[in-house]
LUMKOLRO-806834 format. One record per atom (N, C-alpha, C): residue number from 0; residue in one letter; atom name; x, y, z. Coordinates in Angstrom, 2 decimals. Layout:
# residues N
<pt k="NUM" r="a" a="CA" xx="X" yy="Y" zz="Z"/>
...
//
This chain:
# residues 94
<pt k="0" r="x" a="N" xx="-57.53" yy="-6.65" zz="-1.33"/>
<pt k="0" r="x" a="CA" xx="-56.19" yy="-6.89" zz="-0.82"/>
<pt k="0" r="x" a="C" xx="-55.50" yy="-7.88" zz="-1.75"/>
<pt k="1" r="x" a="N" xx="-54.45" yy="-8.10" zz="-2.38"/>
<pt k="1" r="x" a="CA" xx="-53.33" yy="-8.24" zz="-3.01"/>
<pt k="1" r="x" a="C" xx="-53.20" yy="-9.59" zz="-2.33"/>
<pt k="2" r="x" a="N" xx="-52.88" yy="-10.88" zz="-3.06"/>
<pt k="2" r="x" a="CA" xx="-51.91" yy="-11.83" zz="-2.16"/>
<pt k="2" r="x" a="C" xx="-50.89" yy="-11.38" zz="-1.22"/>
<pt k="3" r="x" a="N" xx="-50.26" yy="-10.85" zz="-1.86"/>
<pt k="3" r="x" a="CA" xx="-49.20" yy="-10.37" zz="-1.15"/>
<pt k="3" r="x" a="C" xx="-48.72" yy="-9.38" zz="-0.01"/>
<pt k="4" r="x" a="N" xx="-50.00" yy="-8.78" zz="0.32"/>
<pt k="4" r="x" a="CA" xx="-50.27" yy="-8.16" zz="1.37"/>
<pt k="4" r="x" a="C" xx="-50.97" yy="-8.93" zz="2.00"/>
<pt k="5" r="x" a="N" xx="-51.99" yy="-9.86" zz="1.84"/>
<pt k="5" r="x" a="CA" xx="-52.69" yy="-11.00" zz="2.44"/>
<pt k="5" r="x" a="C" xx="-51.10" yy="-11.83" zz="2.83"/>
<pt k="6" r="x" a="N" xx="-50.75" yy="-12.21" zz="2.39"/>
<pt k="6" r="x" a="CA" xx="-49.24" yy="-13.22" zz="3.17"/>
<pt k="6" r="x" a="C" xx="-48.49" yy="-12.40" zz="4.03"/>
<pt k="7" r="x" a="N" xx="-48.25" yy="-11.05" zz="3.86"/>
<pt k="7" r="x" a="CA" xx="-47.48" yy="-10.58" zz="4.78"/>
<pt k="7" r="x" a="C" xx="-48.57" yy="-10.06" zz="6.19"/>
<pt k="8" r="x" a="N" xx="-49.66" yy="-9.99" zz="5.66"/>
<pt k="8" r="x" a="CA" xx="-50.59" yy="-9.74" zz="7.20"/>
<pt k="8" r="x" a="C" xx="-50.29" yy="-11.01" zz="7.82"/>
<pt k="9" r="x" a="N" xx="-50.59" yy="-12.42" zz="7.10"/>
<pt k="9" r="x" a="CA" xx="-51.00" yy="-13.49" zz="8.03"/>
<pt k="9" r="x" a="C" xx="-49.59" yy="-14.17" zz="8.56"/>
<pt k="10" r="x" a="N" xx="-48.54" yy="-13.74" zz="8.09"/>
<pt k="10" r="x" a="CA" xx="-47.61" yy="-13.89" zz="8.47"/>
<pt k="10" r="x" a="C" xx="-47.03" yy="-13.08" zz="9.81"/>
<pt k="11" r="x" a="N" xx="-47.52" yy="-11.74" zz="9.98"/>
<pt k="11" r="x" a="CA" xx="-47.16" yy="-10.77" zz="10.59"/>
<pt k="11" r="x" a="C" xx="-47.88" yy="-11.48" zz="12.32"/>
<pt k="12" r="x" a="N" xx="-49.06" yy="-11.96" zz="11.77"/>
<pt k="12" r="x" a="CA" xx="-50.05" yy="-12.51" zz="12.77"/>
<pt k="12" r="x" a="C" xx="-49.27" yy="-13.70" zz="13.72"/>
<pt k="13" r="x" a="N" xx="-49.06" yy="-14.97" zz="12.54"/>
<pt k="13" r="x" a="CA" xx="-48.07" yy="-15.86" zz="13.21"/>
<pt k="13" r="x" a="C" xx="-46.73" yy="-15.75" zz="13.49"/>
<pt k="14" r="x" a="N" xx="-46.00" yy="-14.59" zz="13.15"/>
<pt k="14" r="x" a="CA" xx="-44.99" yy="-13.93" zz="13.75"/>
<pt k="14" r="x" a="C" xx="-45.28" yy="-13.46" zz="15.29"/>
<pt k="15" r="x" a="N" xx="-46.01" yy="-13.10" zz="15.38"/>
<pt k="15" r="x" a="CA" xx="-46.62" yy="-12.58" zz="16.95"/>
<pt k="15" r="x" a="C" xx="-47.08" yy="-13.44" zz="17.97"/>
<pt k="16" r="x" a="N" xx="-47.52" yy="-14.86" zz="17.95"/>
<pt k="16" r="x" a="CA" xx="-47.36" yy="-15.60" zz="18.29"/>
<pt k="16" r="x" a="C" xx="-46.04" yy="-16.19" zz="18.68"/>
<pt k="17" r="x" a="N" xx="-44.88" yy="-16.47" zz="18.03"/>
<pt k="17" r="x" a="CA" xx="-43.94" yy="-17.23" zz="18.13"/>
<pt k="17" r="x" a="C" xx="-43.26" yy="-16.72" zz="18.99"/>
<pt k="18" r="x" a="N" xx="-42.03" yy="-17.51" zz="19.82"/>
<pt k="18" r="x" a="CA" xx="-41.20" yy="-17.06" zz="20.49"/>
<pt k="18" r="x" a="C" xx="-39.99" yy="-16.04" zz="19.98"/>
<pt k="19" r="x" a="N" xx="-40.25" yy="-14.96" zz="21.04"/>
<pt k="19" r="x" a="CA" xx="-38.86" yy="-14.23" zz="20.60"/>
<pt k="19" r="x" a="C" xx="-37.74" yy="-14.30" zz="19.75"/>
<pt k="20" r="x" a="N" xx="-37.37" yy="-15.37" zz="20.00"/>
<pt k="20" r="x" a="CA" xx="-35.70" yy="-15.53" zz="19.22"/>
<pt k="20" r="x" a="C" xx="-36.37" yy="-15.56" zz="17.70"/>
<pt k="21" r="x" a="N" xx="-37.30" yy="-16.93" zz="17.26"/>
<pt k="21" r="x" a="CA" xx="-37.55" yy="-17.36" zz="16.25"/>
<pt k="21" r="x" a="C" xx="-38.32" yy="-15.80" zz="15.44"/>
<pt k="22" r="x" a="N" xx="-39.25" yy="-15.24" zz="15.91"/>
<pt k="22" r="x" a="CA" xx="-39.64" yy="-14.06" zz="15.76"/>
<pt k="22" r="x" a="C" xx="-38.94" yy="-13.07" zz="14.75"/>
<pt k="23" r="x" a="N" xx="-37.36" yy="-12.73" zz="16.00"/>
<pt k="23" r="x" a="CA" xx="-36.23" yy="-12.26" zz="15.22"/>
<pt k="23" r="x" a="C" xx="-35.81" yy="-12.19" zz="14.09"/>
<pt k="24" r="x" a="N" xx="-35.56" yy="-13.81" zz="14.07"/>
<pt k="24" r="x" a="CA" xx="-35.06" yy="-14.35" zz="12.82"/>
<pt k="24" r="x" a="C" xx="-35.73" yy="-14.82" zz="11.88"/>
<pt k="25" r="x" a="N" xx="-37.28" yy="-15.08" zz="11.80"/>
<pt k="25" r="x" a="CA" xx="-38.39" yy="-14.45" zz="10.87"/>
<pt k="25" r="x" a="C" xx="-38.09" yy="-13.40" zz="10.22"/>
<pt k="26" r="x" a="N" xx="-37.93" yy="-12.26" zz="10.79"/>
<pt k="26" r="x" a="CA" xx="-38.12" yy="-10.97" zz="10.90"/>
<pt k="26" r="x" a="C" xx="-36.44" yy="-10.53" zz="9.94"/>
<pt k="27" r="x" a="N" xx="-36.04" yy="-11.15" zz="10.22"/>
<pt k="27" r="x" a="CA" xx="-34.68" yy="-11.05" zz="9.37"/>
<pt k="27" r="x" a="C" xx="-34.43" yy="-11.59" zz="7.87"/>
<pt k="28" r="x" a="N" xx="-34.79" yy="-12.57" zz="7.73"/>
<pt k="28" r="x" a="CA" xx="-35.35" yy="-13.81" zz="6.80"/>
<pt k="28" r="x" a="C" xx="-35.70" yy="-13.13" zz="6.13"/>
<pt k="29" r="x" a="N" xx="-37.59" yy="-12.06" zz="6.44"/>
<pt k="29" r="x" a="CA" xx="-38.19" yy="-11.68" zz="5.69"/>
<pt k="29" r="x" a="C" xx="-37.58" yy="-10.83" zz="4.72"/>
<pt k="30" r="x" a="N" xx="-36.78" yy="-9.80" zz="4.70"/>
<pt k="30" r="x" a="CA" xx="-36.23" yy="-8.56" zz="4.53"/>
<pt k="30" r="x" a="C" xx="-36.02" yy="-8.83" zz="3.40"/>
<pt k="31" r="x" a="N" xx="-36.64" yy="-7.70" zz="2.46"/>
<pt k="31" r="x" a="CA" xx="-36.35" yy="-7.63" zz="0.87"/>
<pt k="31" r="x" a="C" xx="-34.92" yy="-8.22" zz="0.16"/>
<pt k="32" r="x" a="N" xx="-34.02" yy="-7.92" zz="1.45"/>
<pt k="32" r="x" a="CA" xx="-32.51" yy="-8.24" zz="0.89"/>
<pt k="32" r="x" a="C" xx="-31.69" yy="-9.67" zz="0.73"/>
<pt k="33" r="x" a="N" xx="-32.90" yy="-10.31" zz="1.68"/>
<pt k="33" r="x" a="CA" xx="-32.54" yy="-11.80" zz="2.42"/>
<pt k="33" r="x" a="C" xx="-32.62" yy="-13.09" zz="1.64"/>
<pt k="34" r="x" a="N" xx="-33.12" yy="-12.41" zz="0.51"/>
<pt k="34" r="x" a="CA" xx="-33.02" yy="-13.21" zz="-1.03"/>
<pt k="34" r="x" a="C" xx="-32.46" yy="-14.52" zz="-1.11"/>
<pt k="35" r="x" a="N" xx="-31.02" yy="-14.38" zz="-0.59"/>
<pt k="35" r="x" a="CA" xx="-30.00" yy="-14.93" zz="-1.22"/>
<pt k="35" r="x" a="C" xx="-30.22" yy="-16.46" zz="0.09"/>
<pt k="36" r="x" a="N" xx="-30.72" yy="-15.06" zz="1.37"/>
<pt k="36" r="x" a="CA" xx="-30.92" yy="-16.74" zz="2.40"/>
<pt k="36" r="x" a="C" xx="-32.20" yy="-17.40" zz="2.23"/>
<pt k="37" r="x" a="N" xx="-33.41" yy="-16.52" zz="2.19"/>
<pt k="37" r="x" a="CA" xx="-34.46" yy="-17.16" zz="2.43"/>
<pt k="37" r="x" a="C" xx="-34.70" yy="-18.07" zz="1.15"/>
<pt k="38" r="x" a="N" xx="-34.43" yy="-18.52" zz="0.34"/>
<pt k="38" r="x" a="CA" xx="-34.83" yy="-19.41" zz="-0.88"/>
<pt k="38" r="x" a="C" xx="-33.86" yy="-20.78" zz="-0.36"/>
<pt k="39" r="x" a="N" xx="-32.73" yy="-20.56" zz="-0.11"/>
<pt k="39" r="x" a="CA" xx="-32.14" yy="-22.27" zz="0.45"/>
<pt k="39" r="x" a="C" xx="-32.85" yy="-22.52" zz="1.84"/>
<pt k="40" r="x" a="N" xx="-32.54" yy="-21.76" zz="2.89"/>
<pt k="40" r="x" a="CA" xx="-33.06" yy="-21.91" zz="3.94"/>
<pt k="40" r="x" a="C" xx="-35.09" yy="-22.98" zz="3.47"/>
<pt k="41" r="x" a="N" xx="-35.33" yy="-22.10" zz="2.63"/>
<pt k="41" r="x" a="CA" xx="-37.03" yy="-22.89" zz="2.57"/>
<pt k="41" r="x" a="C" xx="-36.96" yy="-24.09" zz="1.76"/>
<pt k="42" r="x" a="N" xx="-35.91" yy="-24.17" zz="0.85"/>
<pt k="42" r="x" a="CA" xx="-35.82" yy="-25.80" zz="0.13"/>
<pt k="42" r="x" a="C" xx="-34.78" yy="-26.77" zz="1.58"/>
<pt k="43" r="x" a="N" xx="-34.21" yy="-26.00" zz="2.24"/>
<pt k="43" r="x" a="CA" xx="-34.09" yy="-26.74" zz="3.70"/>
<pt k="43" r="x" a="C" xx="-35.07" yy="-27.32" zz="4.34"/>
<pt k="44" r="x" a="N" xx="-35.97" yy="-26.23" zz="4.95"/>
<pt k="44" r="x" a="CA" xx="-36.97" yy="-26.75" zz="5.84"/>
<pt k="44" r="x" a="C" xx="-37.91" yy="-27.70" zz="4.78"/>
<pt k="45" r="x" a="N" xx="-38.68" yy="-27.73" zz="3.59"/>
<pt k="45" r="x" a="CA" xx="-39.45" yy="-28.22" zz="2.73"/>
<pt k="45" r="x" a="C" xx="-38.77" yy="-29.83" zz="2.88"/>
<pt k="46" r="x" a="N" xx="-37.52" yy="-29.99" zz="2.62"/>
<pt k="46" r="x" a="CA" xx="-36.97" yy="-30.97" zz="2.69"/>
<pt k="46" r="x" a="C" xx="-36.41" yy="-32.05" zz="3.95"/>
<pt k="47" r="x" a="N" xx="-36.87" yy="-30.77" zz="5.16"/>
<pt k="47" r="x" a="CA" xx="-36.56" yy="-31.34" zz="5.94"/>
<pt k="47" r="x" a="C" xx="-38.03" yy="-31.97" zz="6.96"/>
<pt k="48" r="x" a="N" xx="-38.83" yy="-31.25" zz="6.27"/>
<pt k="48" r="x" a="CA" xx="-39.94" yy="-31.49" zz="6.49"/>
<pt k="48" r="x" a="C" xx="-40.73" yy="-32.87" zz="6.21"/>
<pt k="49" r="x" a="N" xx="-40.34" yy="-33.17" zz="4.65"/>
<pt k="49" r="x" a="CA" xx="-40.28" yy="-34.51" zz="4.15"/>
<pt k="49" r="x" a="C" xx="-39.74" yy="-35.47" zz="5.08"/>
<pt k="50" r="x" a="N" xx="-38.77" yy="-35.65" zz="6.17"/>
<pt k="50" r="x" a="CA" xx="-38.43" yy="-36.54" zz="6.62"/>
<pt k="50" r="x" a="C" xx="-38.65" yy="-36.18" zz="8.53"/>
<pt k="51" r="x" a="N" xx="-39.79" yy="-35.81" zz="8.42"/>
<pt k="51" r="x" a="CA" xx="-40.76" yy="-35.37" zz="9.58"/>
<pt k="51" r="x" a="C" xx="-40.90" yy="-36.62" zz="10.87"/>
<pt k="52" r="x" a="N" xx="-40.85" yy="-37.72" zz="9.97"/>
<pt k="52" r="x" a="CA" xx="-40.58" yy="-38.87" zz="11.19"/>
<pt k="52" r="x" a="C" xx="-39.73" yy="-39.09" zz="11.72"/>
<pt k="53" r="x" a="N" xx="-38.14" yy="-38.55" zz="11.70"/>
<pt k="53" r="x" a="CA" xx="-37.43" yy="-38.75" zz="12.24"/>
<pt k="53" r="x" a="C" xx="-37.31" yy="-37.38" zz="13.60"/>
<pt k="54" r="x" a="N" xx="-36.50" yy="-37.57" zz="14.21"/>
<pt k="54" r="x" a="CA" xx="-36.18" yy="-36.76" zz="15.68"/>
<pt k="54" r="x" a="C" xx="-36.27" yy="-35.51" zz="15.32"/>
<pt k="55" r="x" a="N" xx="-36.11" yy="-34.14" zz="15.83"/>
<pt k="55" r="x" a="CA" xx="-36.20" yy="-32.92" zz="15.71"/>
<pt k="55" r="x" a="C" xx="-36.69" yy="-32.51" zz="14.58"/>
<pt k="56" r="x" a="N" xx="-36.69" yy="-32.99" zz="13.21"/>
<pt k="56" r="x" a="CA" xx="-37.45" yy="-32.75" zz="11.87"/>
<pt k="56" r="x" a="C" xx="-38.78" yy="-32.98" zz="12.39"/>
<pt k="57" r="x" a="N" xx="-39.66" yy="-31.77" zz="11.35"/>
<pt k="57" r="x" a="CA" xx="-41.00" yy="-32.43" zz="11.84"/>
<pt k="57" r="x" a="C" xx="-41.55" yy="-31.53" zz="10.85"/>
<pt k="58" r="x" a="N" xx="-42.33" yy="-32.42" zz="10.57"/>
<pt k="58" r="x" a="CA" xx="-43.62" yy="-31.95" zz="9.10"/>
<pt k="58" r="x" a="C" xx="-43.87" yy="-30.72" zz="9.21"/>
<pt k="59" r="x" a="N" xx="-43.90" yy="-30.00" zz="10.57"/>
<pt k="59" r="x" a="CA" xx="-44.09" yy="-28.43" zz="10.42"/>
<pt k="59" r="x" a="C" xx="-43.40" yy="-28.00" zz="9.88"/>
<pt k="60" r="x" a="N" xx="-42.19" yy="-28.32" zz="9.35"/>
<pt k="60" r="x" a="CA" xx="-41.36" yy="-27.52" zz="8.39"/>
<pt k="60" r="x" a="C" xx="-41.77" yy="-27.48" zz="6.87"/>
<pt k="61" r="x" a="N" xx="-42.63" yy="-28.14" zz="6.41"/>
<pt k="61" r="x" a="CA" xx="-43.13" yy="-28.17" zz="4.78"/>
<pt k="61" r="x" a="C" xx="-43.78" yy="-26.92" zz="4.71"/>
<pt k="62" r="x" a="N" xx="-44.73" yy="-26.53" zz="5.85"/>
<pt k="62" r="x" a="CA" xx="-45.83" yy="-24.95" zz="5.59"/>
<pt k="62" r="x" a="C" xx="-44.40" yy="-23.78" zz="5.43"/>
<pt k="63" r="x" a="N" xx="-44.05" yy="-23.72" zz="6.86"/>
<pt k="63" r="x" a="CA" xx="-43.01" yy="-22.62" zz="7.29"/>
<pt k="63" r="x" a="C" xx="-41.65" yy="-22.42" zz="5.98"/>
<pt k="64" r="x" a="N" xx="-41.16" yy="-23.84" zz="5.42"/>
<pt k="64" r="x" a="CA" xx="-40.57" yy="-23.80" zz="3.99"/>
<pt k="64" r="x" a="C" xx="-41.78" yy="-22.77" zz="2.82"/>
<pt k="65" r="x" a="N" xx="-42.50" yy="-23.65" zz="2.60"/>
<pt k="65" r="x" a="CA" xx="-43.98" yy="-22.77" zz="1.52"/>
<pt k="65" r="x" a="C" xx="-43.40" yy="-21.34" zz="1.78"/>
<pt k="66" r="x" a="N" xx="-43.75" yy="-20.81" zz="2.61"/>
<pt k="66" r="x" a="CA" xx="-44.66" yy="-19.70" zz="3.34"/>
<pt k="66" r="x" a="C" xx="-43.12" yy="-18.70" zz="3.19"/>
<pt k="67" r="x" a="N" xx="-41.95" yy="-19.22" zz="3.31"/>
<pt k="67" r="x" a="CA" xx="-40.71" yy="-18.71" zz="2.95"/>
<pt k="67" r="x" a="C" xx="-40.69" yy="-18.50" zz="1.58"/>
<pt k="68" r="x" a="N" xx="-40.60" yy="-19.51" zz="1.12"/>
<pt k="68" r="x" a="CA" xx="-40.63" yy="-19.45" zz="-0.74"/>
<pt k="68" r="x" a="C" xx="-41.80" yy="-18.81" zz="-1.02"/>
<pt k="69" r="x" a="N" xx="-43.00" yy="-18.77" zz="-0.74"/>
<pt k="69" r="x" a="CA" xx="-43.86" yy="-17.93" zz="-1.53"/>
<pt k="69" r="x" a="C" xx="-43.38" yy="-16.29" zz="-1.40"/>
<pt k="70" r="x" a="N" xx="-42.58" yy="-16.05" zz="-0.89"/>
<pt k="70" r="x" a="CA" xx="-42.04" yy="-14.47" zz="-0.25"/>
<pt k="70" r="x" a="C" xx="-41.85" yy="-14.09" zz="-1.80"/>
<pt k="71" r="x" a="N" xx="-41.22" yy="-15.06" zz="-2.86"/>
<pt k="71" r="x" a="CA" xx="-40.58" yy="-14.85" zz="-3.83"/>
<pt k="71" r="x" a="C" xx="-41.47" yy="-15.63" zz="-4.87"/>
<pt k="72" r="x" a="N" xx="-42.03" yy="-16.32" zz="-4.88"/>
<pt k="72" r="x" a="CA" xx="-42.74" yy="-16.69" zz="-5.88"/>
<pt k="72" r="x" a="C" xx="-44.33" yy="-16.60" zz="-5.70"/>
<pt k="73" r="x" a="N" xx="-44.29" yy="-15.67" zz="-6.96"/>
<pt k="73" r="x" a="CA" xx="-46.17" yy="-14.87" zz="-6.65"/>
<pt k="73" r="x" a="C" xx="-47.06" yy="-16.15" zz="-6.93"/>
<pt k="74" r="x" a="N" xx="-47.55" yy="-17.15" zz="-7.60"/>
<pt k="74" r="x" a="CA" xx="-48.12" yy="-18.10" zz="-7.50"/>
<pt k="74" r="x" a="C" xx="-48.41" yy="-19.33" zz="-6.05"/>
<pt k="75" r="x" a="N" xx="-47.79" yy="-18.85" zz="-5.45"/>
<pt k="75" r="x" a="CA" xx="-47.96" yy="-19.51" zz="-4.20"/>
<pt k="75" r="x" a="C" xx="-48.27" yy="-18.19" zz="-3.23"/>
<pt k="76" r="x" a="N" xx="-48.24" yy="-17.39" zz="-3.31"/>
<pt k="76" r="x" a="CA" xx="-48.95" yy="-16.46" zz="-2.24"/>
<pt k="76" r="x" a="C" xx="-50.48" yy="-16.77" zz="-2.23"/>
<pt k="77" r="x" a="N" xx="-51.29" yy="-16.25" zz="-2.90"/>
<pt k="77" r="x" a="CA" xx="-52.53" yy="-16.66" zz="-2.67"/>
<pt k="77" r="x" a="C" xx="-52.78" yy="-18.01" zz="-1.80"/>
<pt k="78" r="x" a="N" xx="-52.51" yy="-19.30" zz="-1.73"/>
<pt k="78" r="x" a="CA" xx="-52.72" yy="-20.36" zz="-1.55"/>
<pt k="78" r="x" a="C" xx="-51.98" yy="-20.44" zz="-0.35"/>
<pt k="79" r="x" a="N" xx="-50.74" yy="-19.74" zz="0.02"/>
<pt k="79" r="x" a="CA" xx="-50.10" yy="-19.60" zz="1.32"/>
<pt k="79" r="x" a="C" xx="-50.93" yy="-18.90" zz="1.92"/>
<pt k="80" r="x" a="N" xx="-51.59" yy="-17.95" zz="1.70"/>
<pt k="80" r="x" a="CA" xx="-52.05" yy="-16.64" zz="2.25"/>
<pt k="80" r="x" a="C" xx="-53.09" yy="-17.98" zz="3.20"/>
<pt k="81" r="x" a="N" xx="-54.00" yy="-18.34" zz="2.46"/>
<pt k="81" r="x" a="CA" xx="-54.75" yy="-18.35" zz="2.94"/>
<pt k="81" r="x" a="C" xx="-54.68" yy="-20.26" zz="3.83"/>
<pt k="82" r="x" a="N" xx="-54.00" yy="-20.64" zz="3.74"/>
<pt k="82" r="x" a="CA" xx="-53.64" yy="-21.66" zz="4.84"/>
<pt k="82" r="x" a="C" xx="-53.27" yy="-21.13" zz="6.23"/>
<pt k="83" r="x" a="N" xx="-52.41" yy="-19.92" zz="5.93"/>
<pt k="83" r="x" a="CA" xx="-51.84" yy="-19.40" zz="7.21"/>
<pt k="83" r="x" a="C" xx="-52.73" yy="-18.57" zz="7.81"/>
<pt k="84" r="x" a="N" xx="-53.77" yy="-18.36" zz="7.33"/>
<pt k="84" r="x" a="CA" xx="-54.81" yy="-18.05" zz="7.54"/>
<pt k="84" r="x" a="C" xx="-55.68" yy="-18.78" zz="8.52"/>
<pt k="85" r="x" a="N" xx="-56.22" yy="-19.72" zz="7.87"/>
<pt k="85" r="x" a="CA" xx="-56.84" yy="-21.13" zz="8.66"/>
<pt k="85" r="x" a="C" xx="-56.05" yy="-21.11" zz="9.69"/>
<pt k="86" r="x" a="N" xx="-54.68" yy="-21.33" zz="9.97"/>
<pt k="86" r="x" a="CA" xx="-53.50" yy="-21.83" zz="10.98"/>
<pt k="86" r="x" a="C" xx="-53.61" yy="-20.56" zz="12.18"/>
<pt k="87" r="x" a="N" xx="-53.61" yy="-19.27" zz="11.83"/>
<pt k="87" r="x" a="CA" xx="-53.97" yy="-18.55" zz="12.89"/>
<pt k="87" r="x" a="C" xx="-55.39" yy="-18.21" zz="13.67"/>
<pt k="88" r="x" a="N" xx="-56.54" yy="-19.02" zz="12.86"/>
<pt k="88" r="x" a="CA" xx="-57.37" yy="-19.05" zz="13.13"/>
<pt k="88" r="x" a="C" xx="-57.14" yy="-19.99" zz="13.85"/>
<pt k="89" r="x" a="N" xx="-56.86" yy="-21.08" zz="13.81"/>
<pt k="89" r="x" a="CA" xx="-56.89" yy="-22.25" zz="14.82"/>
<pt k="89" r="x" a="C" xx="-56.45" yy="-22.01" zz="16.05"/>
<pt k="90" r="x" a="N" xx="-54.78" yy="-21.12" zz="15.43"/>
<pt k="90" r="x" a="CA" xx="-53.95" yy="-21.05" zz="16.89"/>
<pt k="90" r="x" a="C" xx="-55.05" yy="-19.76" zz="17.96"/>
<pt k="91" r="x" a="N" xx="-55.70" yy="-19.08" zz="17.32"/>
<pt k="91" r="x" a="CA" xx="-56.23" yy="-17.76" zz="18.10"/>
<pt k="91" r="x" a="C" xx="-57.90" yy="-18.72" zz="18.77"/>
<pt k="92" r="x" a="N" xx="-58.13" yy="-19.71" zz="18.66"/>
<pt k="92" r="x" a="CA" xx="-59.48" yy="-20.58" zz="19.09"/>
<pt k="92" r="x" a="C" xx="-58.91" yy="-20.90" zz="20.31"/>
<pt k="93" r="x" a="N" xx="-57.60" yy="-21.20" zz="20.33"/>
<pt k="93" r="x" a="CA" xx="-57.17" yy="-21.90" zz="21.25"/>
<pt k="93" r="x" a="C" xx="-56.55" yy="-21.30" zz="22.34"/>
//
């Protein structure tokens, strides 16, 4: 299996988990065409992630940023793949 079919399985996984709305708009994000959003949108969350101590920001946004940007940059798939990996393993223990 391909990184890149490895990221879109384990993604597909923690997509199924999440709530509806967010789901959606995953699901929209992802789309071959979404180019133009999903690359700011993930230097958003990455950055907003960085400042995780403050109110509604929160460090979960550094993976979910990654895991956006690796959509587009093949060097970070492998290494996304397999965190989000670990992460649905955790969430499916529980």
């Amino acid at each position: 299996m391909t990184p890149k079919e490895r990221l879109h399985l384990e993604l597909d996984l923690l997509q199924g988990r999440l709530p509806d709305w967010m789901s959606r708009n995953l699901d929209r994000v992802r789309r071959p065409g979404a180019v133009w959003v999903r690359v700011p949108l993930s230097l958003v969350l990455i950055a907003g992630g960085f400042l995780g101590f403050l109110p509604i920001l929160g460090f979960w946004m550094v993976p979910l940023g990654l895991a956006l940007l690796a959509l587009d940059l093949p060097f970070l798939r492998g290494p996304l793949a397999k965190f989000l990996g670990w992460v649905n393993r955790k969430l499916a223990s529980r």
